[in-house]
C-alpha angles and dihedrals in degrees: 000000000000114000119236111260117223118190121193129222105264098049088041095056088043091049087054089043087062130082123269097253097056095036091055090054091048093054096050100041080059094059089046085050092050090045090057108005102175090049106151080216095046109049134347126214115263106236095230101041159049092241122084131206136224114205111220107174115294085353138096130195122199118196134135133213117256117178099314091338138116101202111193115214106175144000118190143124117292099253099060108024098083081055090073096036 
């Protein structure tokens, strides 16, 4: 059972800001990760959160599981994203 995947805005508006290629990886590296979310390939839990990330290329998703949900919380390039977190 795949869990259902919610985007906010601010990832969302970054996702759409990206090129085609990249955005399509991203996207479907987020349905395998709501197929299987606790995938040892897939993410990886953040030390000092709740949240876990998934690593696609330079790239790095946040997001944390909520009742049946994959919430994601942030996309951005691995230098800057822990920043957020």
């Amino acid at each position: 059972m795949a869990l259902q995947i919610k985007i906010t805005a601010t990832p969302l508006k970054y996702l759409k800001s990206l090129d085609k290629p990249t955005r399509q990886r991203i996207i479907a590296k987020l349905q395998d990760i709501a197929e299987n979310p606790t995938d040892a390939r897939l993410s990886y839990p953040l030390t000092a959160s709740d949240k876990r990330s998934s690593r696609i290329g330079s790239y790095r998703v946040l997001f944390s599981i909520n009742d049946k949900v994959l919430e994601v919380a942030d996309i951005g390039p691995r230098g800057q994203i822990y920043r957020k977190a």
